[in-house]
C-alpha atoms as a printed R data frame, in Angstrom:
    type eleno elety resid chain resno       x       y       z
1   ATOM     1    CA   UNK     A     1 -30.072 -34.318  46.246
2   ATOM     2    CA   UNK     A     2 -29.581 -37.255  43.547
3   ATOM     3    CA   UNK     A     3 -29.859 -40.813  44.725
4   ATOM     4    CA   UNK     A     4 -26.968 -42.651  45.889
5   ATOM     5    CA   UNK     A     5 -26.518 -44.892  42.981
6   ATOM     6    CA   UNK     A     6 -26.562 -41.450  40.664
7   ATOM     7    CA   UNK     A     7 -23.788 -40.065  42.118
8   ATOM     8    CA   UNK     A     8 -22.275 -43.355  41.588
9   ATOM     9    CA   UNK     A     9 -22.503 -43.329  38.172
10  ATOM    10    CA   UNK     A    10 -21.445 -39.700  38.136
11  ATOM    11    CA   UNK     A    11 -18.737 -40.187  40.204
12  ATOM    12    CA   UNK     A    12 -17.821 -43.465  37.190
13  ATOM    13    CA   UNK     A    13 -18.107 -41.060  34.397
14  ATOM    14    CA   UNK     A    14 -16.001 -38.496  35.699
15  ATOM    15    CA   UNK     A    15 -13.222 -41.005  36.328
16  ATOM    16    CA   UNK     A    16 -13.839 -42.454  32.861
17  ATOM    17    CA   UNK     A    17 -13.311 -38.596  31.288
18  ATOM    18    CA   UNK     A    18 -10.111 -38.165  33.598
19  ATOM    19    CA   UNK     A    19  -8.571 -41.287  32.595
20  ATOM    20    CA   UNK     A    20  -8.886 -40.653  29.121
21  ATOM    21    CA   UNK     A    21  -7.484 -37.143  29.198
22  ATOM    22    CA   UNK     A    22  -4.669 -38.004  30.488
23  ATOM    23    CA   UNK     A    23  -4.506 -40.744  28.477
24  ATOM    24    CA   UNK     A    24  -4.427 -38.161  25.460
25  ATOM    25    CA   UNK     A    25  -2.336 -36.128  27.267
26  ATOM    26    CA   UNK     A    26   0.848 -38.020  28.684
27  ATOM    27    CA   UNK     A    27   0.273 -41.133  26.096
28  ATOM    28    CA   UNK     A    28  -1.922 -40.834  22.723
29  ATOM    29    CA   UNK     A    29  -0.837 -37.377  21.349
30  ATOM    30    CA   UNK     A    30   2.870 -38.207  21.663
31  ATOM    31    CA   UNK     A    31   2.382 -41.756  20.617
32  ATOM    32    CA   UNK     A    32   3.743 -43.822  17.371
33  ATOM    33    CA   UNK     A    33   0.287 -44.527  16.820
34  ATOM    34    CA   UNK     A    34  -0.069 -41.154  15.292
35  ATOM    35    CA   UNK     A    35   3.670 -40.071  14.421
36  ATOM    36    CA   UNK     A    36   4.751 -37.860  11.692
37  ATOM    37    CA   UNK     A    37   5.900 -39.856   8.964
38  ATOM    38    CA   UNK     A    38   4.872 -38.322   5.803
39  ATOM    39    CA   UNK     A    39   6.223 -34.836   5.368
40  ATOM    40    CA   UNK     A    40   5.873 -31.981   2.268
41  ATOM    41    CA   UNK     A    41   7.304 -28.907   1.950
42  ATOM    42    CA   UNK     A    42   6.304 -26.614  -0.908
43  ATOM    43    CA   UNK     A    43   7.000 -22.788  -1.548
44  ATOM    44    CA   UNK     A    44  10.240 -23.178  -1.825
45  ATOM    45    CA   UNK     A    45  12.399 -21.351  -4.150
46  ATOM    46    CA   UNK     A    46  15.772 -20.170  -3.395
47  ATOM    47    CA   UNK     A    47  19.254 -22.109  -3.670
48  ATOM    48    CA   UNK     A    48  18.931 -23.451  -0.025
49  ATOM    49    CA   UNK     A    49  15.732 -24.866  -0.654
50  ATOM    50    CA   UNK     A    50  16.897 -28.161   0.239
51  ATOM    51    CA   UNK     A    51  18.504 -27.522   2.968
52  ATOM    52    CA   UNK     A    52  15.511 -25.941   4.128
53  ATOM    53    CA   UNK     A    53  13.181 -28.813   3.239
54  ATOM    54    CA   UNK     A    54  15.789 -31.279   5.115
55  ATOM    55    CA   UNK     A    55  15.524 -29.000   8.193
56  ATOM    56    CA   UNK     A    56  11.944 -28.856   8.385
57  ATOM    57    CA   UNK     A    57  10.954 -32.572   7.558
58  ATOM    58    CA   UNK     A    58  13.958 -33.372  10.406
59  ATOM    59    CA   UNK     A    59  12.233 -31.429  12.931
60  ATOM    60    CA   UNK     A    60   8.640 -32.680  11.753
61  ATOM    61    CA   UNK     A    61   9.763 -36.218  12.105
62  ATOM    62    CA   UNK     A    62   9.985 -35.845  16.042
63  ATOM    63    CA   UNK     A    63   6.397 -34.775  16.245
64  ATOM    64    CA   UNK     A    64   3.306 -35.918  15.925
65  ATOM    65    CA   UNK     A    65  -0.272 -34.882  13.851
66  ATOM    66    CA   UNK     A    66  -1.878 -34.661  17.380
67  ATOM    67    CA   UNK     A    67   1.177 -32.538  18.568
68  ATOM    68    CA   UNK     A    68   2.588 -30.134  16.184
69  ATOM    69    CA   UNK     A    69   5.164 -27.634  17.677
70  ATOM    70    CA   UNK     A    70   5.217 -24.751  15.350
71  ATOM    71    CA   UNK     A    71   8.155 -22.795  17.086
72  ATOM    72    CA   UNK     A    72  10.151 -25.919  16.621
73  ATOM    73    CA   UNK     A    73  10.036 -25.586  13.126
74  ATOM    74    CA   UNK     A    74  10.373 -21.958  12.728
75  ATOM    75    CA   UNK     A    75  13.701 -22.498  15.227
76  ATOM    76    CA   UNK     A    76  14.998 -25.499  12.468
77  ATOM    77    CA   UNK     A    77  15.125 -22.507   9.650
78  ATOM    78    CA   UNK     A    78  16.176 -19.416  11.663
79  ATOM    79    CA   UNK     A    79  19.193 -19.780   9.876
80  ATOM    80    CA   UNK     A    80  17.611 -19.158   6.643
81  ATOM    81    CA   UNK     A    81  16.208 -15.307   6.428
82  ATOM    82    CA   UNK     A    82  14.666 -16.130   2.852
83  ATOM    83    CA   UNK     A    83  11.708 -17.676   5.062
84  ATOM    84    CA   UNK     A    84   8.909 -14.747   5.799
85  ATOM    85    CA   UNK     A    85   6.577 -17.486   7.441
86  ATOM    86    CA   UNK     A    86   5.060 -20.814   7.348
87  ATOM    87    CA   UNK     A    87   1.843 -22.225   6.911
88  ATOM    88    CA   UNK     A    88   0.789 -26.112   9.146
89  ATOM    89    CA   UNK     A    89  -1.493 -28.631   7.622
90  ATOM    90    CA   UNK     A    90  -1.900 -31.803   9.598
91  ATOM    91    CA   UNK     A    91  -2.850 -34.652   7.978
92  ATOM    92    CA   UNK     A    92  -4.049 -37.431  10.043
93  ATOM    93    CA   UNK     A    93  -2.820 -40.017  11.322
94  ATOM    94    CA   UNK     A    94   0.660 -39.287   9.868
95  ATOM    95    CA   UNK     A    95   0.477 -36.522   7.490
96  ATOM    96    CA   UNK     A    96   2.001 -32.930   7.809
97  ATOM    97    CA   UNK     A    97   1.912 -30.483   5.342
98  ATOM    98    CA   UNK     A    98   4.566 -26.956   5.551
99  ATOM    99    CA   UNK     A    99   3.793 -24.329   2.986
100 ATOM   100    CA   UNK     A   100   6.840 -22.068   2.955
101 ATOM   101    CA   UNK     A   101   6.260 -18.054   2.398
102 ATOM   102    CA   UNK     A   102   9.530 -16.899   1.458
103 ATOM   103    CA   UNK     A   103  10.322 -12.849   1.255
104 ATOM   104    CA   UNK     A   104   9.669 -11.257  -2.294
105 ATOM   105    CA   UNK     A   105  12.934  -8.884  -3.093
106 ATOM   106    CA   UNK     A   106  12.496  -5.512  -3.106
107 ATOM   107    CA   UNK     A   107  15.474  -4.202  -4.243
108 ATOM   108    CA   UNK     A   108  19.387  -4.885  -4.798
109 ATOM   109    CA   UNK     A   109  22.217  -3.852  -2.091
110 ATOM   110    CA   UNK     A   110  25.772  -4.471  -3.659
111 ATOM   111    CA   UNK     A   111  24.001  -7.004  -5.784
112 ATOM   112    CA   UNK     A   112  22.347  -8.732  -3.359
113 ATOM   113    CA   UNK     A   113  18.257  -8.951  -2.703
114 ATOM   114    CA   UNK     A   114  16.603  -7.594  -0.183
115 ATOM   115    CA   UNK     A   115  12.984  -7.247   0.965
116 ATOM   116    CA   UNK     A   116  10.840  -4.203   2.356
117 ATOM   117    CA   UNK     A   117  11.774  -5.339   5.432
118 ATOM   118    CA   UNK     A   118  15.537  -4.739   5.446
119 ATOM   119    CA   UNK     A   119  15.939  -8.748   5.213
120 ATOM   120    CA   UNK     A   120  18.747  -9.715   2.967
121 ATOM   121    CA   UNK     A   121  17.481 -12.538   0.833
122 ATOM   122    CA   UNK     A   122  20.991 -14.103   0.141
123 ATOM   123    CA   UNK     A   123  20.595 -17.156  -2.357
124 ATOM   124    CA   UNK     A   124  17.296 -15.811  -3.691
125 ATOM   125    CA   UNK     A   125  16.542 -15.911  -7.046
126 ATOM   126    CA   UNK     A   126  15.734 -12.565  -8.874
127 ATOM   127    CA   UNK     A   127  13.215 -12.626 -11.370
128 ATOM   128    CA   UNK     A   128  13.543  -9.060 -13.788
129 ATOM   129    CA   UNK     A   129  15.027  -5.642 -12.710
130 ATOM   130    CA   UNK     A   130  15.293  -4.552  -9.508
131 ATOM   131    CA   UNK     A   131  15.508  -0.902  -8.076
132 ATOM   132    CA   UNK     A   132  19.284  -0.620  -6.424
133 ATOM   133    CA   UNK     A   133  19.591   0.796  -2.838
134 ATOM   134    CA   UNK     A   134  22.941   2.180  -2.143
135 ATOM   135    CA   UNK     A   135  24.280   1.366   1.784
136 ATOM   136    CA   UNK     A   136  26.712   2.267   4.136
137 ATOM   137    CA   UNK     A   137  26.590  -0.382   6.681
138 ATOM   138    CA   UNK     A   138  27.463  -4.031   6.134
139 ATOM   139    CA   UNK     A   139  25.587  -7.041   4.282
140 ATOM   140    CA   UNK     A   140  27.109  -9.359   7.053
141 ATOM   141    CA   UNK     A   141  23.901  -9.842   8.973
142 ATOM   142    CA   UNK     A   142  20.437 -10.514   8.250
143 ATOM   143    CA   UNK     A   143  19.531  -7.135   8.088
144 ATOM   144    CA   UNK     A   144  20.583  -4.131   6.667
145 ATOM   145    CA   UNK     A   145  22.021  -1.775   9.679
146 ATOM   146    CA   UNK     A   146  21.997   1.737   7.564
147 ATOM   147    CA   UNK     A   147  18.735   3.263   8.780
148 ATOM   148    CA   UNK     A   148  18.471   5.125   5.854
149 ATOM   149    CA   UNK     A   149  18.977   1.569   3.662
150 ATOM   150    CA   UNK     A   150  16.034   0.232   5.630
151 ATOM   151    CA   UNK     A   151  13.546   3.378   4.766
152 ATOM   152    CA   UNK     A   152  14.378   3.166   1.005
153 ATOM   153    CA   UNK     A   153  13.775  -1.199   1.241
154 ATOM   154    CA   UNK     A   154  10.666   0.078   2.801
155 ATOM   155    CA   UNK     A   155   9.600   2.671   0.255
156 ATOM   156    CA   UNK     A   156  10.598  -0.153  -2.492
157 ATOM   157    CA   UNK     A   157   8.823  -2.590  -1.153
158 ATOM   158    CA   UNK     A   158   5.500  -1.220  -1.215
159 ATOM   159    CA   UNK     A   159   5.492   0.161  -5.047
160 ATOM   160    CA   UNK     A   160   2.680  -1.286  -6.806
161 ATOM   161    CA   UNK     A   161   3.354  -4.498  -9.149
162 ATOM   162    CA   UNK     A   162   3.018  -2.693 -12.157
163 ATOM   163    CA   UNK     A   163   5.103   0.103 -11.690
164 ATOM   164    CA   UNK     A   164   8.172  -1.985 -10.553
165 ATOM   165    CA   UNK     A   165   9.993  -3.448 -13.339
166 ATOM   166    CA   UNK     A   166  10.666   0.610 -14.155
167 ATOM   167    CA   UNK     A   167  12.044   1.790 -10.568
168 ATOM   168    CA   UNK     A   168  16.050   2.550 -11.428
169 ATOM   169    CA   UNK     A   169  16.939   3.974  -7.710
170 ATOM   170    CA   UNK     A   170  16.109   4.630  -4.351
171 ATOM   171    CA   UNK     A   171  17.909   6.956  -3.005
172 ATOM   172    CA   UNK     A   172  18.361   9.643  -0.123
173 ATOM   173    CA   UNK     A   173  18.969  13.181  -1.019
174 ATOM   174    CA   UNK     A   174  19.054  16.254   1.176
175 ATOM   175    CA   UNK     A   175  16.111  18.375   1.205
176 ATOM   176    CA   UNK     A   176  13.644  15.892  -0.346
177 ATOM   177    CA   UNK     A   177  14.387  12.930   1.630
178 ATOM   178    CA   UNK     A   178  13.829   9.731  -0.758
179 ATOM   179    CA   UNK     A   179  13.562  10.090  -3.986
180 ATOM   180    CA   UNK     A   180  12.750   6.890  -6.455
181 ATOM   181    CA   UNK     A   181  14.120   7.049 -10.226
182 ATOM   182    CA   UNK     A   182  12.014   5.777 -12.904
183 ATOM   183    CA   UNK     A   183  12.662   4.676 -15.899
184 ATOM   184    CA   UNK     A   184  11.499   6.264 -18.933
185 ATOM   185    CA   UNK     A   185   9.017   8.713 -16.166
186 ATOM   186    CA   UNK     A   186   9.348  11.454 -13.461
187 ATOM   187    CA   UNK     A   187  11.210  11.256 -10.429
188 ATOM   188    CA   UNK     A   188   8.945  10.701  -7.401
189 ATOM   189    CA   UNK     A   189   9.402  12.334  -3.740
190 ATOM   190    CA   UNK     A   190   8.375  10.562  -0.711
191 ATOM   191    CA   UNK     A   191  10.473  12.433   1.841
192 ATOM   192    CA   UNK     A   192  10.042   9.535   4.477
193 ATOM   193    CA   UNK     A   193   8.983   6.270   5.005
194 ATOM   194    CA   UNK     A   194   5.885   7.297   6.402
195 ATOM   195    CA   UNK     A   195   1.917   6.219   4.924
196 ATOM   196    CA   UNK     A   196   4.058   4.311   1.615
197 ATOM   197    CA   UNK     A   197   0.766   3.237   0.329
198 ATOM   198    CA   UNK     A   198  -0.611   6.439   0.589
199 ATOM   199    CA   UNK     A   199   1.945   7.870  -1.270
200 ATOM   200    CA   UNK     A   200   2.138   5.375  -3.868
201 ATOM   201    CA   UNK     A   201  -1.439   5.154  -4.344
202 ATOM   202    CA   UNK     A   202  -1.373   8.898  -4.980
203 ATOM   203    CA   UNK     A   203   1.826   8.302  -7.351
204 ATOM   204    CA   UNK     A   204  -0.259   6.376  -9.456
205 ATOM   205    CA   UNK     A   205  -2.920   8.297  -9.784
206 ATOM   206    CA   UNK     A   206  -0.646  11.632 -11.005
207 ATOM   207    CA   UNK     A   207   1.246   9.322 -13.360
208 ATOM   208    CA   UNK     A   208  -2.263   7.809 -15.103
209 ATOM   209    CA   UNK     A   209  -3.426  11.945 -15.504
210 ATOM   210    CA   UNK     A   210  -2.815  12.875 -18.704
211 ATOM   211    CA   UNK     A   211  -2.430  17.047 -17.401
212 ATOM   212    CA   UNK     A   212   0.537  15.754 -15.414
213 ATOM   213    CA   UNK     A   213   2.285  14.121 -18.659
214 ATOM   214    CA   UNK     A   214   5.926  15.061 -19.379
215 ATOM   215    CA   UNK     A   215   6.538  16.368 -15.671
216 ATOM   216    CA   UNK     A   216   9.919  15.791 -14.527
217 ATOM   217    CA   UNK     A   217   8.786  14.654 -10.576
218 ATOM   218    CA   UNK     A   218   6.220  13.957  -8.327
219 ATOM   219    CA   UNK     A   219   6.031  15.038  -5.159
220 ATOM   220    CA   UNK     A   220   3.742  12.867  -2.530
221 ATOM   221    CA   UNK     A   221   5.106  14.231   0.593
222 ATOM   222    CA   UNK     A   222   1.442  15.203   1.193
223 ATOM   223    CA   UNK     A   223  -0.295  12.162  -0.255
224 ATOM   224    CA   UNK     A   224  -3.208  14.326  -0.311
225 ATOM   225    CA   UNK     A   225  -1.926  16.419  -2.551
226 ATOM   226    CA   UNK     A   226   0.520  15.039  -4.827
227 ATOM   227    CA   UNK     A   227   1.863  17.614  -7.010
228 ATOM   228    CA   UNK     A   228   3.996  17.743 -10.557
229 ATOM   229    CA   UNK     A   229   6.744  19.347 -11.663
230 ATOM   230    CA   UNK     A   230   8.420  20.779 -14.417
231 ATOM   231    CA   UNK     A   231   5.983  21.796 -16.498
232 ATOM   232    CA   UNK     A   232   4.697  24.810 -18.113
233 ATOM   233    CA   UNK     A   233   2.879  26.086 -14.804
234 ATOM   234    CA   UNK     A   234   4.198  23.853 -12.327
235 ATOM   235    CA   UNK     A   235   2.324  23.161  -9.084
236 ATOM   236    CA   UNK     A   236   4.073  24.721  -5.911
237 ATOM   237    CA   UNK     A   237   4.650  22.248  -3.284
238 ATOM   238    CA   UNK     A   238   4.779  23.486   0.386
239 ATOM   239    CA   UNK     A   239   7.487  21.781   2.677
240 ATOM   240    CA   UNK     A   240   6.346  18.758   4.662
241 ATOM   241    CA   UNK     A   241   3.881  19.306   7.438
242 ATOM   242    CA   UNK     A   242   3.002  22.549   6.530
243 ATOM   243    CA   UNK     A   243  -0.045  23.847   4.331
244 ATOM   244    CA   UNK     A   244   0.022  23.937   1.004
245 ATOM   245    CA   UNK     A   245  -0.401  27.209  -0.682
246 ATOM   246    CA   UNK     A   246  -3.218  27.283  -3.549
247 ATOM   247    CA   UNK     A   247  -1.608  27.145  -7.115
248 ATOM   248    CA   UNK     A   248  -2.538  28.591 -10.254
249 ATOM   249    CA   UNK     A   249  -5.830  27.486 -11.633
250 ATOM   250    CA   UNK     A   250  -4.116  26.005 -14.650
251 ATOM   251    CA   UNK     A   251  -1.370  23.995 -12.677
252 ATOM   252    CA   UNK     A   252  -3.648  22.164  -9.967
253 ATOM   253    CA   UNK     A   253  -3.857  18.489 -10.215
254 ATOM   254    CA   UNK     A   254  -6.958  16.971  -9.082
255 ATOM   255    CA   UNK     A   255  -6.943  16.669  -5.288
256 ATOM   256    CA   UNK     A   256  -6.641  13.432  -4.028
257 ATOM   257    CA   UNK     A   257  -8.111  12.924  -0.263
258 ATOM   258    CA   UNK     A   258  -6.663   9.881   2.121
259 ATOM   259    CA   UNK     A   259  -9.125   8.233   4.088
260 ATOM   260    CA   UNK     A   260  -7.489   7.699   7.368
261 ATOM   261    CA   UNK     A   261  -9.182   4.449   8.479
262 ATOM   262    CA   UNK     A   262  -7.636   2.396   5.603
263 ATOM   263    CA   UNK     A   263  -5.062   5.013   3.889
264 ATOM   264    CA   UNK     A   264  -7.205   4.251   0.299
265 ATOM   265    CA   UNK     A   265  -7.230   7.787  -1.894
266 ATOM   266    CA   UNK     A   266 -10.669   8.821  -1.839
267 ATOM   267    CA   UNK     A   267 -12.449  10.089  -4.923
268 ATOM   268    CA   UNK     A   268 -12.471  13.721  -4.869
269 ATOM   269    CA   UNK     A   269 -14.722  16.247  -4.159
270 ATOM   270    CA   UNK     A   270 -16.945  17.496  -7.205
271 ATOM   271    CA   UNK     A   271 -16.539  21.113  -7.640
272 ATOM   272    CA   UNK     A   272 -19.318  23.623  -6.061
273 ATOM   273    CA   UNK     A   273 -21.306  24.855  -8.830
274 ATOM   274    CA   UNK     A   274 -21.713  28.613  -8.882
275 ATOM   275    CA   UNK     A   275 -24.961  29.909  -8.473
276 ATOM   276    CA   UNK     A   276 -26.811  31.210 -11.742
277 ATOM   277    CA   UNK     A   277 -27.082  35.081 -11.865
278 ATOM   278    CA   UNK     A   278 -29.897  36.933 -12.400
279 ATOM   279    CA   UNK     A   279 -30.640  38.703 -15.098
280 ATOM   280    CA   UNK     A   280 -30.824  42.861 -14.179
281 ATOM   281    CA   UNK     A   281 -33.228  44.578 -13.480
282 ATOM   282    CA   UNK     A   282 -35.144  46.809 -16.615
283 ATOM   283    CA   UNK     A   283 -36.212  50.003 -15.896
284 ATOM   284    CA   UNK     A   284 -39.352  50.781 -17.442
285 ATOM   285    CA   UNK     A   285 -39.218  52.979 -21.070
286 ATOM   286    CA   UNK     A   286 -41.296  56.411 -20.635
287 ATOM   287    CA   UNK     A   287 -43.090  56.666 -24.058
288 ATOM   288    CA   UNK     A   288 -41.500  58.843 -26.674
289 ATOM   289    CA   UNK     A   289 -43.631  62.170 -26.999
290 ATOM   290    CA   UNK     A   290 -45.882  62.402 -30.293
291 ATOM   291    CA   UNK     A   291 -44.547  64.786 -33.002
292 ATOM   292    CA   UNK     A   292 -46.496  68.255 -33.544
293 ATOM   293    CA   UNK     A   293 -49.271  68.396 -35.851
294 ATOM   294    CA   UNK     A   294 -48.747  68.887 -39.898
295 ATOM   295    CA   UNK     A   295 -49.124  72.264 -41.014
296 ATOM   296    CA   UNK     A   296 -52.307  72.777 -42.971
297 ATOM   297    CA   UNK     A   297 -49.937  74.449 -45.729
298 ATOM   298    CA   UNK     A   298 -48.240  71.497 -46.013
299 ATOM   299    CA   UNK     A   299 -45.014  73.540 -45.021
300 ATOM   300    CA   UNK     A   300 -43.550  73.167 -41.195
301 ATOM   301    CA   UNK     A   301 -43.738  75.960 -38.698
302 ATOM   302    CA   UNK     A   302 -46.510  78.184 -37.136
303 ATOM   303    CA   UNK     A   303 -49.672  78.368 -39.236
304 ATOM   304    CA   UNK     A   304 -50.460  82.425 -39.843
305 ATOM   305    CA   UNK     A   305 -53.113  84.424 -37.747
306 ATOM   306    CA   UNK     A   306 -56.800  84.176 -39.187
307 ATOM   307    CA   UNK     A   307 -58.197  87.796 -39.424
């Protein structure tokens, strides 16, 4: 048991730690002393920027570096879709920092930007060419409300950078689901929304094989097994979710296998070398039989009876 005047000092120390808690807590974190007063936004880019800017350093203002509420400020801009997220630096004692992530356009509804989210990016700036989406809901909201809109945005959204400055279209047709139009290239057949970086992973690799050049689509369906056609031998492509039936030697594209785990396209398989064959078998060669003896006449035939 600890000495009287321990527990005393104990007993001072906790008081001590109390006090200032709650000092912190109902007084210093809230206090002038360490107000917002210096506020940056960057990241911005769209038309409403500085509207946006005015409506985050407004809300900032009330706070403090020890006592940043983030939901405040995502509540200030909920009026402006363009913002994806955004990114707190304090900066003590009266610093803040707001990095803006705005949404990167996808593709164009009536003209108007949208990202692989179905958010319409009004007031955006579009930089290049930009796939058009074709929809038969509304652009009054936020988001697009024509389900199949939102799987094309989706499917447009995830194409690779390089390949997007030649997507045309993405549309929905019947029996095939979408379908994206490229420029100057095949049309390519996703059928749903479903594993897009699969499917555009395996997209890629069909387009960069030279055996596949001058096919009129691609079908990734089966990201496993993306096939081409409208070539000489074109590779048969089985419905989605069923098996695939094996195609002529001379039309199969290299198989490309997705590793579940992460959806990358593994490398594929190396072919299973046949076994060498041996050579047959020799029966062994009976010796010819050696020719009769010359006749002692020098002419062939019996040699006469000696008397």
């Amino acid at each position: 048991m600890l000495p009287a005047r321990a527990r005393r000092r104990l007993l001072i120390i906790l008081a001590v730690c109390l006090v200032l808690a709650a000092g912190y807590q109902f007084w210093l974190r809230d206090s002038t002393l360490v107000a917002v007063e210096d506020v940056s936004v960057t990241g911005l880019t769209t038309k409403d920027a500085s509207r946006v800017r005015i409506a985050l350093s407004s809300a900032a203002h009330s706070m403090t570096t020890l006592h940043v509420e983030e939901d405040e400020l995502r509540s200030a801009i909920e009026a402006y879709p363009v913002v994806r997220a955004i990114e707190v630096r304090t900066d003590f004692p009266h610093g803040l920092a707001i990095h803006v992530i705005e949404h990167r356009p996808a593709a164009t509804v009536d003209g108007v930007p949208v990202a692989g989210d179905g958010t319409i990016l009004r007031g955006l700036p579009v930089e290049g060419k930009l796939p058009t989406i074709e929809s038969r809901g509304n652009l009054h909201g936020n988001r697009l409300t024509d389900a199949a809109a939102l799987h094309a945005a989706r499917v447009a959204g995830g194409a690779p950078a390089a390949l997007r400055p030649r997507l045309e279209r993405v549309e929905l047709r019947s029996g095939e689901g979408i379908v994206v139009d490229v420029r100057d290239g095949p049309e390519l057949i996703f059928g749903d929304a479903t594993k897009v970086r699969a499917k555009w992973l395996a997209a890629t690799r069909v387009l960069a094989d030279p055996e596949a050049a001058g096919a009129t689509y691609i079908d990734v369906r089966l990201p496993g097994r993306p096939a081409a056609g409208g070539l000489a031998a074109a590779t048969p492509v089985a419905p989605v979710g069923t098996e695939l039936a094996a195609p002529p030697a001379s039309a199969v594209l290299p198989e490309a296998v997705v590793d579940p785990a992460t959806e990358q396209l593994a490398p594929p398989a190396a072919e299973p070398q046949a076994a060498p064959q041996e050579a047959p078998a020799t029966a062994p060669v009976a010796p010819a039989p050696a020719p009769p003896p010359a006749d002692s006449t020098g002419a062939g035939g019996v040699s006469p009876p000696v008397e």
